[in-house]
C-alpha positions in Angstrom: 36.9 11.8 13.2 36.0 8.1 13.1 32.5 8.6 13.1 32.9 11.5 10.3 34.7 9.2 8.2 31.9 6.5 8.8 29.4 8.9 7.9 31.3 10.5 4.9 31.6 6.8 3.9 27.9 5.8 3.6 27.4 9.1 2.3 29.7 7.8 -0.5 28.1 4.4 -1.0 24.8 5.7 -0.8 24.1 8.9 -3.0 24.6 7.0 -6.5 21.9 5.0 -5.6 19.5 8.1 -4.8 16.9 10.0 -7.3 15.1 12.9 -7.4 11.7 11.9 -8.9 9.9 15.2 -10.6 6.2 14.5 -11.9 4.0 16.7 -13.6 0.0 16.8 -13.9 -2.6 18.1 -15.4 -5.5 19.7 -13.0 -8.9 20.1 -13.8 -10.5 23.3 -13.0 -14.1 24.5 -13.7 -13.2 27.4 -17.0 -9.7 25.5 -17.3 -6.2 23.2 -17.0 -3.8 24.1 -15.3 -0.6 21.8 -15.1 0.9 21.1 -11.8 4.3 19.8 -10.8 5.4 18.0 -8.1 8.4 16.3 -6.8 9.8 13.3 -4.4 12.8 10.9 -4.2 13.3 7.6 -5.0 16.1 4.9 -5.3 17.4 2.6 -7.4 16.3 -1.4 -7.5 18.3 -2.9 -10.4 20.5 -2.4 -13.2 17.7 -2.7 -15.5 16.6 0.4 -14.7 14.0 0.0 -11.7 13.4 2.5 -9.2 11.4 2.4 -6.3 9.4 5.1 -4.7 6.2 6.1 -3.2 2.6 5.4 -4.8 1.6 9.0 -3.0 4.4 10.0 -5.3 3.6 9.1 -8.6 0.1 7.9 -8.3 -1.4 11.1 -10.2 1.2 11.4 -13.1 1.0 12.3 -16.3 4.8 12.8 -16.7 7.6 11.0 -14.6 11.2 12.4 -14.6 14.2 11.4 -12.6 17.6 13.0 -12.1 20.2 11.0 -11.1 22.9 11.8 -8.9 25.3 13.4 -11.8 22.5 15.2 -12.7 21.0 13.6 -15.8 17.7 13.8 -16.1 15.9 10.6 -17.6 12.0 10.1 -18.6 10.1 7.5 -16.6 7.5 5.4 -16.8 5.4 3.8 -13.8 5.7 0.1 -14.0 3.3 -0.5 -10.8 1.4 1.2 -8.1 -0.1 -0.5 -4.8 -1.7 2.0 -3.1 -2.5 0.2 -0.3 1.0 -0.2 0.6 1.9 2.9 -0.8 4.8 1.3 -2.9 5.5 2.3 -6.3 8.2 1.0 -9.4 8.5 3.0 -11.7 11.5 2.6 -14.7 14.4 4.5 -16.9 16.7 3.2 -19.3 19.2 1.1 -18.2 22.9 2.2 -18.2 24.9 3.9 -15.8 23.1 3.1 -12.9 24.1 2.6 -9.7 21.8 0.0 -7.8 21.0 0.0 -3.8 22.5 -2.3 -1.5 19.4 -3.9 0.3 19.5 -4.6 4.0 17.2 -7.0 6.4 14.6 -5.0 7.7 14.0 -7.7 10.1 17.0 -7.4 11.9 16.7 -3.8 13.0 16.2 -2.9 16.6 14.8 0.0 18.5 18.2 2.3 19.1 20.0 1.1 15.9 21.3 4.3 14.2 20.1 4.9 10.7 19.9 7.8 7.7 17.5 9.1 5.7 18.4 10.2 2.0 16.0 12.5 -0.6 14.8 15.7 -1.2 13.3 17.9 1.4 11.2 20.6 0.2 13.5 19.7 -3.2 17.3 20.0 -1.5 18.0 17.3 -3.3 20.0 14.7 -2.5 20.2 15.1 1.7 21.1 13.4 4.3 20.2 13.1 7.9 20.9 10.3 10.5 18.6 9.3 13.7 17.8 6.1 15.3 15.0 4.3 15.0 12.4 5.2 17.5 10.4 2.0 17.4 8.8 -0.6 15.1 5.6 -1.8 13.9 4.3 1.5 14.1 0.5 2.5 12.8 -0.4 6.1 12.6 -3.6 6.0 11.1 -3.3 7.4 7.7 -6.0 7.7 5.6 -4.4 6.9 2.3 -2.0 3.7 3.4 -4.3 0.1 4.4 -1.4 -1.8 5.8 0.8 0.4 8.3 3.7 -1.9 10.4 6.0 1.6 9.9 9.8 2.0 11.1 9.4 4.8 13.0 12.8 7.0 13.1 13.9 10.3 14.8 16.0 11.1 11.5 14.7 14.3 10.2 12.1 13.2 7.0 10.4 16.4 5.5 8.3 16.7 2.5 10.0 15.4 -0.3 12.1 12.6 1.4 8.7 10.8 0.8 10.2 7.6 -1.8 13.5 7.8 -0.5 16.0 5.5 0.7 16.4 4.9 4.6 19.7 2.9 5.7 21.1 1.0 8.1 25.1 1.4 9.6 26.4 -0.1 6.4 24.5 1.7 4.3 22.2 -1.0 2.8 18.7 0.0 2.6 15.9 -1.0 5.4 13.1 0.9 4.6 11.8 3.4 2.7 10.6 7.3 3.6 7.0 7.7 3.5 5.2 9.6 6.2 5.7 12.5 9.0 3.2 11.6 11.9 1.4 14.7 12.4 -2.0 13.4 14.3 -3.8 9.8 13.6 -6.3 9.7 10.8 -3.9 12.5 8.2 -3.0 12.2 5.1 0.7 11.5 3.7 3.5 13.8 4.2 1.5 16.6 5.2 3.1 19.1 8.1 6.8 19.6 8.4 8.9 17.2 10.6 8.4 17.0 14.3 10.8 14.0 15.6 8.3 11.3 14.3 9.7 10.0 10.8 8.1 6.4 9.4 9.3 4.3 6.8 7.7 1.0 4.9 10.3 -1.6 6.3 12.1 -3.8 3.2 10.2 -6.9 4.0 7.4 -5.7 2.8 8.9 -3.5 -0.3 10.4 -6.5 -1.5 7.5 -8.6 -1.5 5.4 -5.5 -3.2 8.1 -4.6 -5.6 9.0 -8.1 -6.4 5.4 -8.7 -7.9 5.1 -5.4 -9.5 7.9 -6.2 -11.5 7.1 -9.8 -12.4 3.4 -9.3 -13.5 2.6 -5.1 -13.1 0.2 -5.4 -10.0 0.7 -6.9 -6.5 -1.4 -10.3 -5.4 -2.3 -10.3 -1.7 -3.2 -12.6 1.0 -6.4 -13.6 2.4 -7.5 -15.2 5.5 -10.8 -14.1 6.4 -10.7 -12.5 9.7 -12.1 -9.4 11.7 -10.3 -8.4 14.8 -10.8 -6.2 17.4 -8.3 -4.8 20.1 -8.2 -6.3 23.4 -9.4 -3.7 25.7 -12.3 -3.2 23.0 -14.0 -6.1 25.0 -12.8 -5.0 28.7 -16.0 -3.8 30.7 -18.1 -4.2 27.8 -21.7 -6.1 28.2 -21.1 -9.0 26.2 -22.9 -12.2 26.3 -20.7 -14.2 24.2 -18.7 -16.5 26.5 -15.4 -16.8 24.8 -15.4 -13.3 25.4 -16.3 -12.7 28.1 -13.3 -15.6 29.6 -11.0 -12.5 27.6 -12.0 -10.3 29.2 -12.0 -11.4 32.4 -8.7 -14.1 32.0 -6.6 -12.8 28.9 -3.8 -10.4 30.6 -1.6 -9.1 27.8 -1.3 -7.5 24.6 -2.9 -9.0 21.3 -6.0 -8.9 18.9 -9.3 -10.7 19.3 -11.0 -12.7 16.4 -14.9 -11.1 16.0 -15.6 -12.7 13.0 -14.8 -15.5 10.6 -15.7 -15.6 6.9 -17.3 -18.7 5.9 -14.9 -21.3 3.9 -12.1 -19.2 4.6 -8.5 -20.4 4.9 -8.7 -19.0 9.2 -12.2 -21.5 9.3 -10.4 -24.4 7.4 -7.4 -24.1 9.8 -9.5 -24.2 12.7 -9.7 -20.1 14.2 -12.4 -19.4 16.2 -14.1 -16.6 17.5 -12.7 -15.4 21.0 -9.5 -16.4 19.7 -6.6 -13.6 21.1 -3.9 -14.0 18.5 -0.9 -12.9 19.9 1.7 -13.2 17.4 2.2 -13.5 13.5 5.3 -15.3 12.9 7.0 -14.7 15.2 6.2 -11.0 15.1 3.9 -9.9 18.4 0.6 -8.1 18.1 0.5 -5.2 20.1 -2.2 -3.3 18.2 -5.1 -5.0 16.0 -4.2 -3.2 13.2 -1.0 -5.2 13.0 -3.0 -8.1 11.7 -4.2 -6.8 8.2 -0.7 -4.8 7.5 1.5 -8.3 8.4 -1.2 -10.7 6.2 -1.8 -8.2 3.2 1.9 -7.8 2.9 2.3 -11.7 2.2 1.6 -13.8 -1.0 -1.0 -15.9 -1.3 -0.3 -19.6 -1.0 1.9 -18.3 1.5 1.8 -20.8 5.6 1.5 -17.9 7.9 1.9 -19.4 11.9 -0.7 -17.4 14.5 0.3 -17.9 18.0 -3.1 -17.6 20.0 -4.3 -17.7 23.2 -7.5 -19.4 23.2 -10.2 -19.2 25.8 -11.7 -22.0 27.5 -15.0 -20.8 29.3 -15.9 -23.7 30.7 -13.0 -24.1 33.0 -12.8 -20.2 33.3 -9.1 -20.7 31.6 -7.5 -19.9 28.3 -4.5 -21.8 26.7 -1.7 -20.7 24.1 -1.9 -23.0 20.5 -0.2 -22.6 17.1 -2.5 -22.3 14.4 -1.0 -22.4 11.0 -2.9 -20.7 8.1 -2.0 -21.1 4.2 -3.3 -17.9 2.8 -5.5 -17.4 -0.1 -5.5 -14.6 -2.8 -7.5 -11.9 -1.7 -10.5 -10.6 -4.2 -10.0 -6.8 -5.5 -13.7 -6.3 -5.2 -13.8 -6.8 -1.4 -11.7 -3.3 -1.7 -15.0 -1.7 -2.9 -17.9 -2.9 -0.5 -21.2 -2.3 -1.6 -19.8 -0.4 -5.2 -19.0 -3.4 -6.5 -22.4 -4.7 -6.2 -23.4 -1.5 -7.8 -21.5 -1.7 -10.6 -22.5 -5.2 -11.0 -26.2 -3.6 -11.1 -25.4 -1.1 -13.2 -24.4 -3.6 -16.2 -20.3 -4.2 -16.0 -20.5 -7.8 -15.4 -16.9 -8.9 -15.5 -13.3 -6.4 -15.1 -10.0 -7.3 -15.5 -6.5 -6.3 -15.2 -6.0 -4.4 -19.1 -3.0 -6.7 -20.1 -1.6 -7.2 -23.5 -2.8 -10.5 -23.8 -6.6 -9.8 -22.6 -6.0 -7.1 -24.4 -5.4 -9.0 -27.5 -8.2 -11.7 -26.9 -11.0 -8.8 -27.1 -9.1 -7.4 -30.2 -8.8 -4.0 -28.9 -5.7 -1.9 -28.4 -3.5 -2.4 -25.0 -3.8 0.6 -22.7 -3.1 0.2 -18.8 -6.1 0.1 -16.8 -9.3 -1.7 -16.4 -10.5 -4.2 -19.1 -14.4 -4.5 -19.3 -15.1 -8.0 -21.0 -18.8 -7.5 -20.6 -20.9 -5.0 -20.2 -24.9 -6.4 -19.9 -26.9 -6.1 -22.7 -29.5 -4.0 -22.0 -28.0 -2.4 -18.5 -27.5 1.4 -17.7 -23.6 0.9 -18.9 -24.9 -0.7 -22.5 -25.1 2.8 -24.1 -22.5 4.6 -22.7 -19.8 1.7 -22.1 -18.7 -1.0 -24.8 -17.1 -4.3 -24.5 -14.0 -3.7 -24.9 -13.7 -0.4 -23.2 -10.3 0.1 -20.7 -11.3 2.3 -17.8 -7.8 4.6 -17.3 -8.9 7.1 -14.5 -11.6 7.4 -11.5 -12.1 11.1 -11.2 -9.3 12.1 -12.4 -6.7 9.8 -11.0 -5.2 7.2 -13.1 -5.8 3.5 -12.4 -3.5 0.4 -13.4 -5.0 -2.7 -12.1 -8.3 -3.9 -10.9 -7.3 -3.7 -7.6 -6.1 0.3 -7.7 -9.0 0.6 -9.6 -11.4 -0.9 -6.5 -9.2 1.0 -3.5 -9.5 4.4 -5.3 -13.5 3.8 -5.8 -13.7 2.8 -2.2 -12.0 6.3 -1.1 -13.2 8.3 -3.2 -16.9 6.4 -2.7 -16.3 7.8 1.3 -15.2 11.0 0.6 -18.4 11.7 -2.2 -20.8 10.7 0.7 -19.1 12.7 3.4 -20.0 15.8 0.6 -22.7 14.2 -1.1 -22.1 14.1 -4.6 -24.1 12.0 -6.5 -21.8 10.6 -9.2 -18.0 9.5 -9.6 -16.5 10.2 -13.0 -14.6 6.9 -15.1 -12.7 8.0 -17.9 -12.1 5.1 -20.6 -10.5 4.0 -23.4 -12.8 3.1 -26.3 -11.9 0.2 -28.6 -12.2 2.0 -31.6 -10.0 4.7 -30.1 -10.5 8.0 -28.4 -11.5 8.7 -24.6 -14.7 9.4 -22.9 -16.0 10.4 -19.4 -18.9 8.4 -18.3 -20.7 9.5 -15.1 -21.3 6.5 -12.3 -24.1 7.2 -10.2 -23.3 6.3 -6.4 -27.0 5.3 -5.5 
């Protein structure tokens, strides 16, 4: 009876704090539209009206609604996406509102017993409890860049994607995002088989928190490639430093294959070989926790790497602290070789649409892409003025310059995997009006 009366309890606390988050869309078809809802959860940030949810949720929107626990049923509109987080704000008008206590996702530990709260296939407003399973997951999904997941055995199904997930005292630790259902899947697809993850609150509070200050989400940079450890193991390599890892490094970590010229790891004095074997004070176990814990943290931000570096000489290798101040990554390194292609093709300089560069090229505000040049002369010239605010890439809308470069950069893989010759930008013309322009891919 205790332990109902504990769970009844953040039941209680909780619930207020949860939404359902309906969105519909309209899909293209070859004769015809066709409008298409969908749904998810979300919770509430602050009193102002803030609500945090998935990107995967709202990412493709033409029309946000949210019901709140008494059932009212508010219009919303989407603030921020960072789809490479898969973190999402989107907002309703204040009043009434019942905020979420936030926890300290860093103090969770494999065992601790937690609860997931949404809307599974649209029973809205559930509960379910588990423990967490483990942490720092990675799962491999296709659509999220930066996985250090909360895996939990609490029972997530889709529509608990945006969700709240709690700790013991009912203050939020993470948020619902993914059932694991093989590596390399998309999001939320398959029905729940014991494996739950959530985006821990360390990282939605530094995505959120920049979201809401400025409408898209700055990252760090520090100019590393990184390999996992038994990558080298047995391999032919002729490189010294790794060969004294593979021969001398026993342990868990991620090895440094590259180093970007002038880049905040050079400056601080990485090298190649290097095995960096914790972040922080976070361990490495998998490579693939080294771009999920530096792209989740600000630029100008110290970040300490614990490595063990090898000494081939000696046939040795010896642990250092390294610290790193991080620099703001470039949205273009999101696209690869397209954004020297679209260089090419004549749109020599993109920004963030804002109302202020909006103003300065005397053209309406709409969110998206700003072009404040397009080449004289170049392939764009006739089709795409200065001035013009690129809103969509195939379809799916765009709110920054760094959404804009992540969805060209998947959709750029998926068109050569079927080999389609074009994407499709729809913009915003200054003197008002849309228009599709076709983008060659070669």
């Amino acid at each position: 009876e205790q332990i109902n009366r504990a769970h009844r309890a953040i039941a209680k606390l909780v619930e207020p704090s949860v939404v359902h988050v309906s969105t519909l869309t309209t899909m293209q078809r070859r004769m015809f539209t066709a409008p298409y809802a969908s749904s998810g959860s979300g919770w509430i940030w602050d009193e102002d009206g803030h609500i945090v949810t998935n990107a995967h949720v709202v990412e493709s929107r033409e029309r946000v609604q949210v019901q709140l626990f008494d059932g009212e049923l508010r219009e919303a509109e989407v603030i921020g996406v960072d789809l490479r987080s898969d973190v999402a704000v989107i907002k309703v008008p204040a009043g009434g509102l019942h905020p979420s206590l936030r926890g300290d996702s860093s103090r969770i530990e494999q065992g601790d017993m937690v609860f997931a709260f949404g809307s599974p296939f649209d029973f809205r407003f559930s509960m379910s409890s588990g423990i967490v399973s483990g942490l720092g997951r990675s799962a491999g999904l296709a659509d999220i860049d930066y996985e250090n997941f909360i895996q939990t055995d609490a029972a997530i199904n889709p529509g608990n994607s945006g969700g709240p997930l709690t700790a013991v005292y009912g203050r939020v630790i993470g948020m619902n995002t993914a059932i694991a259902t093989g590596r390399g899947g998309s999001l939320g697809q398959g029905q729940f088989a014991g494996i739950g993850l959530a985006i821990p609150m360390d990282i939605i509070e530094n995505v959120v928190g920049q979201i809401i200050e400025k409408g898209e989400v700055e990252k760090g940079f520090v100019g590393v490639g990184v390999l996992p450890v038994n990558a080298i193991a047995g391999a032919q390599i002729r490189d010294p430093a790794f060969r004294c890892v593979a021969a001398h490094f026993d342990g868990q970590g991620a090895v440094l294959n590259r180093i970007s010229p002038d880049s905040p790891a050079e400056l601080a004095g990485l090298q190649v070989g290097d095995v960096i074997t914790a972040i922080d004070g976070t361990r490495i176990t998998d490579s693939s926790r080294v771009p999920a814990l530096i792209g989740t943290r600000r630029p100008g931000q110290v970040v300490r790497f614990a490595i063990w570096r090898p000494v081939p000489a000696e046939s040795r290798g010896e642990m250092r602290v390294v610290e790193v101040a991080l620099v703001r990554r470039a949205p273009e390194s999101d696209a690869g070789e397209f954004a020297s292609l679209l260089q090419g093709l004549g749109l020599a300089r993109m920004v963030t649409a804002s109302k202020e560069s909006c103003a300065a090229a005397n053209v309406p505000y709409v969110r998206g892409v700003l072009l404040e040049d397009v080449a004289d002369g170049s392939a764009a010239a006739g089709v795409l003025p200065d001035g013009a605010v690129i809103v969509a890439v195939e379809g799916q809308s765009v709110g920054n310059l760094e959404e804009f470069y992540v969805r060209v950069r998947r959709l750029v893989n998926t068109t050569r995997r079927t080999r389609r010759q074009a994407l499709v930008l729809t913009v915003a013309l200054p003197q008002g009006g849309y228009r599709d322009v076709e983008v060659p891919l070669r």
